[in-house]
C-alpha positions in Angstrom: -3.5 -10.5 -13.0 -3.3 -11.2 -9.6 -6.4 -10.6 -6.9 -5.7 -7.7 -4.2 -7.1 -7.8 -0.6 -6.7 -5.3 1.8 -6.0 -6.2 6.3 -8.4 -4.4 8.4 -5.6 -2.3 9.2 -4.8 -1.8 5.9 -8.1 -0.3 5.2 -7.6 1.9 8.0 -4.5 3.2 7.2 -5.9 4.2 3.7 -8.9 6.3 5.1 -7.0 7.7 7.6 -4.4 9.0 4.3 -7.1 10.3 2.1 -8.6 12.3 5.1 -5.7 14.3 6.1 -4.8 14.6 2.4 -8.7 16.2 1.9 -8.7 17.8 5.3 -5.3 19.8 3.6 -7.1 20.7 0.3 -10.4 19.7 -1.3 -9.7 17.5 -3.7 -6.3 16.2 -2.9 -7.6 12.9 -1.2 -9.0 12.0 -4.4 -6.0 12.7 -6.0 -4.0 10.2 -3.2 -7.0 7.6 -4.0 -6.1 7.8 -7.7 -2.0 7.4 -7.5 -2.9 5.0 -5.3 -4.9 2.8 -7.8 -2.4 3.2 -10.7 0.5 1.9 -7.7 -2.4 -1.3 -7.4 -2.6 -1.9 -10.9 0.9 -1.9 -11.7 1.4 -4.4 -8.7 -1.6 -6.3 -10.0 0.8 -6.8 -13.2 3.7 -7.5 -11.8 4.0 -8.1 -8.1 7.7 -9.5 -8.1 8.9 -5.9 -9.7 9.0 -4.3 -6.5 11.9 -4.8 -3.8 11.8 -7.8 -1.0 12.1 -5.7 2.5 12.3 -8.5 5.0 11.6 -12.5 4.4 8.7 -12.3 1.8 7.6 -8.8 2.7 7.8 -6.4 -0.5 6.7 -2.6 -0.7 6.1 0.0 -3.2 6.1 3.8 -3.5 2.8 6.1 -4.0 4.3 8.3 -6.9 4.1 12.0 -5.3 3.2 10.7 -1.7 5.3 9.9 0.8 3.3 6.5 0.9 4.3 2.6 1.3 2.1 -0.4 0.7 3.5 -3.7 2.5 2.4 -6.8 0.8 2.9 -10.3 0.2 2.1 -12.6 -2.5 0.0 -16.0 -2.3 1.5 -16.5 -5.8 -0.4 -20.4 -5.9 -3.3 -18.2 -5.7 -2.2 -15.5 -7.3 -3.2 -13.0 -4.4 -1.7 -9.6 -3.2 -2.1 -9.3 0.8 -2.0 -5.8 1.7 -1.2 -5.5 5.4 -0.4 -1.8 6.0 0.0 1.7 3.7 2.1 4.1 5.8 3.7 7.0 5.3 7.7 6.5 4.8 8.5 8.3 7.6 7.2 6.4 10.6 8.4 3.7 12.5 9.2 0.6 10.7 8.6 -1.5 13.6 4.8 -1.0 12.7 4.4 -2.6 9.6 6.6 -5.4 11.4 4.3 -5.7 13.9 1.4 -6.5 12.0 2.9 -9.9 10.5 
């Protein structure tokens, strides 16, 4: 099982989600939290499954949200760098950005 730290950013971008998700029904930012955790554990497993976007930048889909999470793996240390968790349909210069 490999370790999973969050950027600042990151951890931004993930309040900012669940917010909007709660702020459009009660309950439904809990819901983004939990696909969100079963996305993390899966990576956890296996962090090579998911696709290579750009150098050794990988991503996975949120299962029913329109969500990304941009990592990298420190596989000596067997750490998962999360660096941003956007929505697919903004601008991919911004994950870009923040390497």
């Amino acid at each position: 099982m490999y370790d999973v730290y969050f950027s600042s950013e990151a951890e931004s971008d993930l309040r900012e989600a669940t917010e909007w998700y709660e702020e459009q029904r009660i309950g439904l930012g809990q819901d983004f939290v939990s696909y969100l955790d079963t996305s993390l554990h899966m990576l956890q497993k296996n962090p090579k499954l998911y696709q290579v976007l750009y150098k050794n930048i990988r991503s996975v889909l949120i299962k029913k949200y329109p969500y990304c999470i941009f990592y990298t793996i420190e596989e000596e240390k067997k750490e998962i760098h999360i660096f941003a968790l956007l929505h697919t349909k903004r601008n991919p210069e911004i994950w870009l950005n923040r390497m």
